[in-house]
C-alpha positions as CSV (number, residue, x, y, z in Angstrom):
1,X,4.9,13.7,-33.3
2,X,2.2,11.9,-31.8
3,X,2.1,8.0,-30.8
4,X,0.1,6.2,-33.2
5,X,-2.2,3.5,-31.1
6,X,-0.8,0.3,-32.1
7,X,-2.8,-2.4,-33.3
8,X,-4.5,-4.2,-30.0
9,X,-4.8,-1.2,-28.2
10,X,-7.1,-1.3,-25.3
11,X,-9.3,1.8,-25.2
12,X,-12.3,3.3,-23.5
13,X,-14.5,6.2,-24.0
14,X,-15.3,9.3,-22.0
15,X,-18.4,11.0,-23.9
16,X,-19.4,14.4,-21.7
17,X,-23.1,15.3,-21.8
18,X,-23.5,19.0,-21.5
19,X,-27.2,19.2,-22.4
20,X,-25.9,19.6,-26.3
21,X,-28.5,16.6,-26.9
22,X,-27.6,13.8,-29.4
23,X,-25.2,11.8,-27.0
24,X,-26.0,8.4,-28.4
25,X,-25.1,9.5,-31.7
26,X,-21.6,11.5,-30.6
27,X,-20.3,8.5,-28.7
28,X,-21.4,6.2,-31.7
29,X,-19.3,8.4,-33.9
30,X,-16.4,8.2,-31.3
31,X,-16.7,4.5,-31.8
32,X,-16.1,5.1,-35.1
33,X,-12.9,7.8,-34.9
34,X,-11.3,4.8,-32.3
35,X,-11.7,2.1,-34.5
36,X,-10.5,3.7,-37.9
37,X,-7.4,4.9,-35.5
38,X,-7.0,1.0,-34.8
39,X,-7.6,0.6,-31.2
40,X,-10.0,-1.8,-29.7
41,X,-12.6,-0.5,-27.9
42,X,-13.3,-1.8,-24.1
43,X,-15.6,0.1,-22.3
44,X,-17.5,3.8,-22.5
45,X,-18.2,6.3,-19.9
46,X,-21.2,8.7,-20.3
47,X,-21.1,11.4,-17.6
48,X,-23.6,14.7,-17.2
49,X,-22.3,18.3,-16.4
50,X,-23.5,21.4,-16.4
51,X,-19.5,22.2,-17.5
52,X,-16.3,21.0,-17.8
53,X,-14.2,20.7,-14.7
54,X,-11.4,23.1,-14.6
55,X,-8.4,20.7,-13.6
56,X,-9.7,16.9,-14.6
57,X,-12.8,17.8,-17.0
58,X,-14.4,15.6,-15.6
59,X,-14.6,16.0,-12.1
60,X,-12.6,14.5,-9.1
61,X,-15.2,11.9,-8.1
62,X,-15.8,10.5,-11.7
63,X,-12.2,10.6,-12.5
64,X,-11.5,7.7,-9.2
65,X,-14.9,5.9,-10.7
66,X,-13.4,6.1,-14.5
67,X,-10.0,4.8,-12.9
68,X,-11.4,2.2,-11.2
69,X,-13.0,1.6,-14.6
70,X,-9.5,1.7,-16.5
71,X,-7.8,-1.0,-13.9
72,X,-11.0,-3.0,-14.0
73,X,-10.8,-3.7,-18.4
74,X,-7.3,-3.3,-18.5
75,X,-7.4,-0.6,-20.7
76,X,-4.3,1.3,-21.4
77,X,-5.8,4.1,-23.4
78,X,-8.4,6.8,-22.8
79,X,-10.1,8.7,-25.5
80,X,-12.3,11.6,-24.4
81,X,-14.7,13.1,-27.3
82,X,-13.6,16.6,-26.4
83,X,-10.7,18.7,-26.3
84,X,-8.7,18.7,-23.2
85,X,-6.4,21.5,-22.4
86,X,-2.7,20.6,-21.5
87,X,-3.0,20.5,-17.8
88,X,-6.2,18.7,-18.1
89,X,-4.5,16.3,-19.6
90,X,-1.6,15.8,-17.6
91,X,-3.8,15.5,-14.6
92,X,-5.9,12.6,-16.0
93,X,-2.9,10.7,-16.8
94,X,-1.3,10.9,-13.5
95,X,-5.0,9.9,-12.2
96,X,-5.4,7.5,-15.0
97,X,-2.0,5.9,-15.0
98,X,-2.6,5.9,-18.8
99,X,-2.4,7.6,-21.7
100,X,-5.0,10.3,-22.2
101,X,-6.3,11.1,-26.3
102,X,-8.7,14.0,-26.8
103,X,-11.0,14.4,-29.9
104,X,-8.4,16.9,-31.7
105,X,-5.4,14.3,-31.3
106,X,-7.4,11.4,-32.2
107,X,-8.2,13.3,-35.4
108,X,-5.2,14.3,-36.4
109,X,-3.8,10.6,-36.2
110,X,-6.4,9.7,-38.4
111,X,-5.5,11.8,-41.0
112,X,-1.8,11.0,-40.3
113,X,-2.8,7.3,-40.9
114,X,-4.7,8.3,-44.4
115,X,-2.4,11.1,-46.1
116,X,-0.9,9.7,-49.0
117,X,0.2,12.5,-51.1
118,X,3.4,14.6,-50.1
119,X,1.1,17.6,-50.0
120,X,-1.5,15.4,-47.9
121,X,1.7,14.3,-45.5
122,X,2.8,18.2,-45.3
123,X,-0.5,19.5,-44.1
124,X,-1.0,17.0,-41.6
125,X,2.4,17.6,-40.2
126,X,2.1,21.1,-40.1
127,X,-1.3,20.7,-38.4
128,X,0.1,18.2,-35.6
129,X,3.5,20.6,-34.9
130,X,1.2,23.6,-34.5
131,X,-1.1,21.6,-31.9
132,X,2.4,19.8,-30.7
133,X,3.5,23.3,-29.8
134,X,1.2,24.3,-27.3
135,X,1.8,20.7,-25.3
136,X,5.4,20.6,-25.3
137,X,5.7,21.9,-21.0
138,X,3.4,17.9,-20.8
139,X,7.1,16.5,-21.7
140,X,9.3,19.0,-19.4
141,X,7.3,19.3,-15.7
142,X,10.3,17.7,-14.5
143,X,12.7,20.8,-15.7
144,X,10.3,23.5,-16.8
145,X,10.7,25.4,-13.2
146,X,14.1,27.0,-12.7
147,X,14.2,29.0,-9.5
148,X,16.9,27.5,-7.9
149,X,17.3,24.7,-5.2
150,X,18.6,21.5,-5.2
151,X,16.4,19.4,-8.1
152,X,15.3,22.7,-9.7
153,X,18.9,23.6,-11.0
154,X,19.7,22.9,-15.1
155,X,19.0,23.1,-18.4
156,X,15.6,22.3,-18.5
157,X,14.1,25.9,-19.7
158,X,17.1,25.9,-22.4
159,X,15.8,22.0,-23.8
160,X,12.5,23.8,-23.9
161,X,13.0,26.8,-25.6
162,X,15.3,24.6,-28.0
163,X,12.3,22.5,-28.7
164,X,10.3,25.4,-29.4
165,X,12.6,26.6,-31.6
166,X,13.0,23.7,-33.6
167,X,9.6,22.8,-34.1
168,X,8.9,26.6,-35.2
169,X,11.6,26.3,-37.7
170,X,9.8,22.9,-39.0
171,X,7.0,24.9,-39.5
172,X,8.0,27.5,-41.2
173,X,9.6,25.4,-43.7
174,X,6.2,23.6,-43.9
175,X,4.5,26.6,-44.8
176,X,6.9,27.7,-47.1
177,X,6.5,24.2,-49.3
178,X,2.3,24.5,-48.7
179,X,2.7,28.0,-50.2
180,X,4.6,26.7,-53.5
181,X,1.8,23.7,-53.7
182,X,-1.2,26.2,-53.5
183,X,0.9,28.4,-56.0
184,X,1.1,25.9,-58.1
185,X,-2.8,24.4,-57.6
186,X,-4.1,28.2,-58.4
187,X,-2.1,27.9,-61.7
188,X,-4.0,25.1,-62.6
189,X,-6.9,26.7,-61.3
190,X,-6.6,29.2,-63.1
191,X,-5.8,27.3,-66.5
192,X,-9.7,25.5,-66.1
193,X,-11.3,28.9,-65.5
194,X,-9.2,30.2,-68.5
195,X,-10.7,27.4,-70.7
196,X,-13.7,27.7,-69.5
197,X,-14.0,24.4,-67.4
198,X,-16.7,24.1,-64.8
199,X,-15.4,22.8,-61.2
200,X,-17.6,20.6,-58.9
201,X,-16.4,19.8,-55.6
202,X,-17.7,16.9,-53.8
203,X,-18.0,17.9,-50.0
204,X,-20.1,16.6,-47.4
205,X,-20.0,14.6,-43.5
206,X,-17.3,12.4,-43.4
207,X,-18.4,8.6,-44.5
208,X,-21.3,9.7,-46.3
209,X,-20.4,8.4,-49.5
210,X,-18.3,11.1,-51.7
211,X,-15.4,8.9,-53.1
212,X,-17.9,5.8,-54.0
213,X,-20.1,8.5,-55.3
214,X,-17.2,10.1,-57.1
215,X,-16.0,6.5,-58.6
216,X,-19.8,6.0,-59.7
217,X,-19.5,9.3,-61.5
218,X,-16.2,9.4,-62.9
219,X,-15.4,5.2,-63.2
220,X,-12.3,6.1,-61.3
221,X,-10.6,3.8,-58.9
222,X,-9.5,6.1,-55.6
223,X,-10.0,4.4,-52.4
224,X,-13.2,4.4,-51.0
225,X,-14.8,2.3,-47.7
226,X,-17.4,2.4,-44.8
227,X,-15.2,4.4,-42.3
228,X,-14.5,7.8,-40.7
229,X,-11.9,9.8,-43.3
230,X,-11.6,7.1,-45.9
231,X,-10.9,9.9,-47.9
232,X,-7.9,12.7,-47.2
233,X,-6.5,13.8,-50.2
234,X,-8.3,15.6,-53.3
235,X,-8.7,13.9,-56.2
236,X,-10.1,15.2,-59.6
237,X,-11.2,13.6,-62.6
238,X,-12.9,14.7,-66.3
239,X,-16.2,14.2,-67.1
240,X,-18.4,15.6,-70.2
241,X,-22.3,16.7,-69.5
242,X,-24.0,17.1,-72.6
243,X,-25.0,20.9,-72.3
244,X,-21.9,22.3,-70.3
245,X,-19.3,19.9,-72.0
246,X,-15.6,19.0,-69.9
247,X,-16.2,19.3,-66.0
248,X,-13.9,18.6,-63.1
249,X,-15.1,16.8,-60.5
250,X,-13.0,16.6,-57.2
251,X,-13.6,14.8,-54.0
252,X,-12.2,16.4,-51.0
253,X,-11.8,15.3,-47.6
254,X,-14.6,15.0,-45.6
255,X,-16.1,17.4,-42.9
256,X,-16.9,16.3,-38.8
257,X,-18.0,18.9,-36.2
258,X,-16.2,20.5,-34.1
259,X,-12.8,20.0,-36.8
260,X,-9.9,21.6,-34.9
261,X,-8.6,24.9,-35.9
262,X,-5.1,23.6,-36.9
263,X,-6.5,21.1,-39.1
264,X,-8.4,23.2,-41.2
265,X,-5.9,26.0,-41.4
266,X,-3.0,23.9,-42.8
267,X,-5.8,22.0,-45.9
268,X,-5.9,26.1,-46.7
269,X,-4.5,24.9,-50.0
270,X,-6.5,21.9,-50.5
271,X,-10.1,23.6,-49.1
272,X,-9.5,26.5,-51.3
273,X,-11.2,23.9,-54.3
274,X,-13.8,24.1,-52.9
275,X,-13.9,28.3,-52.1
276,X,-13.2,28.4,-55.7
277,X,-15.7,26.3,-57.2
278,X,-18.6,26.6,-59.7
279,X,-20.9,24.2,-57.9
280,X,-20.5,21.7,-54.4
281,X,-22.1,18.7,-54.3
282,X,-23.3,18.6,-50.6
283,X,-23.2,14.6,-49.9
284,X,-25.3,13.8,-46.9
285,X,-25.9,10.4,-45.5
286,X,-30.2,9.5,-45.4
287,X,-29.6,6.6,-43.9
288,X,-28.2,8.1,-40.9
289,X,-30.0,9.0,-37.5
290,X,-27.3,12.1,-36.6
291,X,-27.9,13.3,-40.6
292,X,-29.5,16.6,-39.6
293,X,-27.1,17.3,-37.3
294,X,-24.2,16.3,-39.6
295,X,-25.5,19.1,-42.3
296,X,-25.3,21.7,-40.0
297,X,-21.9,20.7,-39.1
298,X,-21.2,20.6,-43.3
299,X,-22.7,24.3,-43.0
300,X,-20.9,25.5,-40.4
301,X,-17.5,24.4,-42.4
302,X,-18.7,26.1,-45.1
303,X,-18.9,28.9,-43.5
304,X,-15.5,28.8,-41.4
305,X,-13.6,28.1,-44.8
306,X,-15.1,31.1,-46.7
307,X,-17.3,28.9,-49.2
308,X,-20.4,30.0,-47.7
309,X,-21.7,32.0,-51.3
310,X,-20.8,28.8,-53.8
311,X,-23.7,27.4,-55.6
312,X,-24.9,24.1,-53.9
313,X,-26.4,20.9,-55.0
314,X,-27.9,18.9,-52.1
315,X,-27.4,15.2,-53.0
316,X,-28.8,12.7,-50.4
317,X,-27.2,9.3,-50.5
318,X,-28.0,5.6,-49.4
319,X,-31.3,5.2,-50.1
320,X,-30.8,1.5,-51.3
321,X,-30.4,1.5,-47.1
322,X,-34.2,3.2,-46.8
323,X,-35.6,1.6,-49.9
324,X,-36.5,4.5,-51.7
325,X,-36.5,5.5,-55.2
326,X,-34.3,8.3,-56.7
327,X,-36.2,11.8,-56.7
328,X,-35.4,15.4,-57.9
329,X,-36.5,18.0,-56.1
330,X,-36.8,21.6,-57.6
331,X,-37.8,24.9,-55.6
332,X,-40.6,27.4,-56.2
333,X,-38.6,28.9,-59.0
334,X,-37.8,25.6,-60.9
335,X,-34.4,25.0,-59.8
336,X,-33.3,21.8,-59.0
337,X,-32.2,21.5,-55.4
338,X,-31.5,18.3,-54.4
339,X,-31.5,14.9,-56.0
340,X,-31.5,11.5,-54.0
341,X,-29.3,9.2,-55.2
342,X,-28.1,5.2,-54.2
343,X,-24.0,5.6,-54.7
344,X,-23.8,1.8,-54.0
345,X,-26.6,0.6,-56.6
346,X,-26.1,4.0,-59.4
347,X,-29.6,4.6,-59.0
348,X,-30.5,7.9,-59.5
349,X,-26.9,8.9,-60.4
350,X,-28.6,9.7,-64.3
351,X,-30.7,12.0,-62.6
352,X,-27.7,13.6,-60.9
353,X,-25.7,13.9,-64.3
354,X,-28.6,16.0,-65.7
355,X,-28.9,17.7,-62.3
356,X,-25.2,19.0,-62.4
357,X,-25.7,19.5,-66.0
358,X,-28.5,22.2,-65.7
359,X,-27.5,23.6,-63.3
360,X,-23.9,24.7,-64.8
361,X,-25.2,25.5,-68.1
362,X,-28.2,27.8,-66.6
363,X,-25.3,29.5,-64.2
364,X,-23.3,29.9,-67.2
365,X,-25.9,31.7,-69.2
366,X,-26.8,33.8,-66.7
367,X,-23.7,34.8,-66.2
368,X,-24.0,35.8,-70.1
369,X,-26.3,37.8,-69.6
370,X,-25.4,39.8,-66.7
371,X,-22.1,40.4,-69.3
372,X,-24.7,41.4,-71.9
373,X,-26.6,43.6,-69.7
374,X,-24.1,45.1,-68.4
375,X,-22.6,45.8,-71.5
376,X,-25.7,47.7,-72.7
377,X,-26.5,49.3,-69.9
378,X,-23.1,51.0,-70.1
379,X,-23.5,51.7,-73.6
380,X,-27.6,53.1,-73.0
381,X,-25.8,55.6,-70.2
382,X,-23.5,56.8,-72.5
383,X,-26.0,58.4,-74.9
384,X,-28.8,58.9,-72.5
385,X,-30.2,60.5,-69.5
386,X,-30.9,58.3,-66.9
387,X,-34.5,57.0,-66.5
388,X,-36.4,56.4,-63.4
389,X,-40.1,55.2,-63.1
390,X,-41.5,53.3,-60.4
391,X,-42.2,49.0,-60.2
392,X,-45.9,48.4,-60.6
393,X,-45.3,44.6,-60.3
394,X,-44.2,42.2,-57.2
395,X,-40.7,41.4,-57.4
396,X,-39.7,38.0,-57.9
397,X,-37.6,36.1,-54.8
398,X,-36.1,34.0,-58.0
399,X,-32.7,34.4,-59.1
């Protein structure tokens, strides 16, 4: 498993420009990542390249200038905001002469830090063996090579391949227990759809206010502070709307960009609340300079997890930080699509109750009718021709 940083833990940051734009706000967020991971932040490094270097990432030149850097502050960690292939990471560490973190491993120890559940602790596992897997030659260079020769001889391949092994069996096993946990959440699942229970899922940027928005909502108690991944594991509470009756409400773990693959591959089981859902609440942050950016990253997650076609609520938080009042704002055909909301203060969280509220009971009756019509239509074919005549009038865009 991976080394936790320890409490103390020098660290300074290596933020690579590529002409993506927003650097100021990526490093600021790697601020963030390093401090919730509990390390203590040194120094930063802001280099620009047209691409990454093959062998150091960052270049031979700026790799003697960053080590130079590291001696200088006494740092004993470096934290790049990218991912770093093996080799490129055993190559700045022999540079370096300290330990080398990319974006995906300092992720993963975060979650590792928040998990609480057993299902929570299971995914994260599963999500660090898989990435362990591909890293494990960083631990052998000193036996990997068997071609013969005096130094080369041994078992090194063999402690390898046993590694390998063993670590492949651990995840399998993982697997196998996720499987039985998201057998046993689509029961449950399926028991609220049976009853006829509307589910909301929270999602949103990470830090953008979903638990103390979900606590404002629900009076629940679940943890909730001003850092990155507060929040890891789903929680779901009751709550009654006037129109649509018992809801479930969940908050799930919050999105970042670029979230590695692994990561969001073994939360199958937990993201597949929000695939499932009758409406997501998409939390964004007003108050934040990178917000527009952090939406499309929300987006593009959506998209990756397969939730892409679920009904969305756009509900802007904070702005008790821009002093602004609550507001509800509908689209051309009179459907509310986003309400602004203080999660802090509650204001504007009546507004969002009747938001939610309207827009599940409207869903829910035109899902009614589509039954109804359906039904008669079926029933109109079987005594009757069919009937074609042209459309005289402009179609509506509204569902």
């Amino acid at each position: 498993m991976f080394e936790r940083p320890r409490f103390g833990e020098r660290a300074w940051l290596v933020q690579i420009d590529f002409g993506e734009g927003r650097v100021a706000e990526r490093l600021e967020e790697l601020r963030q990542l390093v401090v919730s991971a509990g390390a203590e932040i040194v120094g930063a490094l802001t280099v620009r390249r047209a691409k990454p270097d093959p062998a150091t990432f960052l270049g031979s030149g700026k790799v003697t200038e960053l080590a130079a850097l590291v001696r200088e502050h006494g740092a004993d960690l470096v934290v790049f905001n990218h991912a770093l292939s093996p080799a490129q990471q055993r190559n700045l560490e022999q540079a370096l002469a300290c330990r080398v973190v990319d974006r995906n491993t300092l992720i993963l120890d975060i979650f590792a830090l928040r998990a609480k559940s057993a299902e929570g602790k299971l995914q994260v596992e599963l999500a660090q063996l898989e990435y362990l897997s591909t890293r494990l030659v960083r631990g052998w260079t000193h036996l990997e090579r068997q071609r013969g020769g005096i130094g080369l001889r041994g078992p090194g391949e063999t402690e390898l391949e046993t590694d390998r092994r063993l670590i492949g069996a651990r995840v399998n096993r993982l697997k196998a227990r996720l499987q039985r946990l998201e057998k046993q959440r689509a029961t449950r699942r399926r028991g609220r759809q049976r009853y006829g229970v509307p589910q909301v899922s929270l999602v949103g940027y990470t830090n953008a206010g979903k638990s103390t928005l979900f606590n404002a909502l629900t009076k629940a108690q679940t943890y909730a502070a001003d850092q990155l991944f507060a929040t890891l594991d789903t929680t779901s509470r009751r709550i009654w709307l006037p129109q649509t009756g018992n809801v479930v409400l969940s908050d799930t773990v919050g999105f970042i960009r670029d979230l590695p693959h692994d990561l969001v591959a073994a939360f199958h089981a937990t993201l597949e609340e929000v695939k499932e859902a009758d409406l997501l609440l998409v939390v964004s942050d007003l108050a934040s300079p990178d917000n527009d950016a952090q939406r499309e990253a929300v987006t593009e997650t959506l998209r990756q997890i397969g939730a892409e076609s679920v009904p969305v609520l756009e509900v802007g938080n904070k702005i008790d930080l821009l002093d602004q009042s609550p507001e509800v704002v509908r689209d051309g055909c009179g459907t509310i699509r986003r309400v602004t909301v203080s999660a802090a203060t509650g204001a504007g969280l009546e507004l969002l109750r009747a938001a939610i509220d309207e827009r599940l009971h409207t869903a829910t009756n035109a899902s009614s009718g589509e039954k109804n019509t359906e039904t008669n239509s079926a029933s109109t074919q079987d005594h009757t021709e069919p009937f074609w005549e042209p459309l005289e009038r402009e179609v509506s865009p509204c569902p």
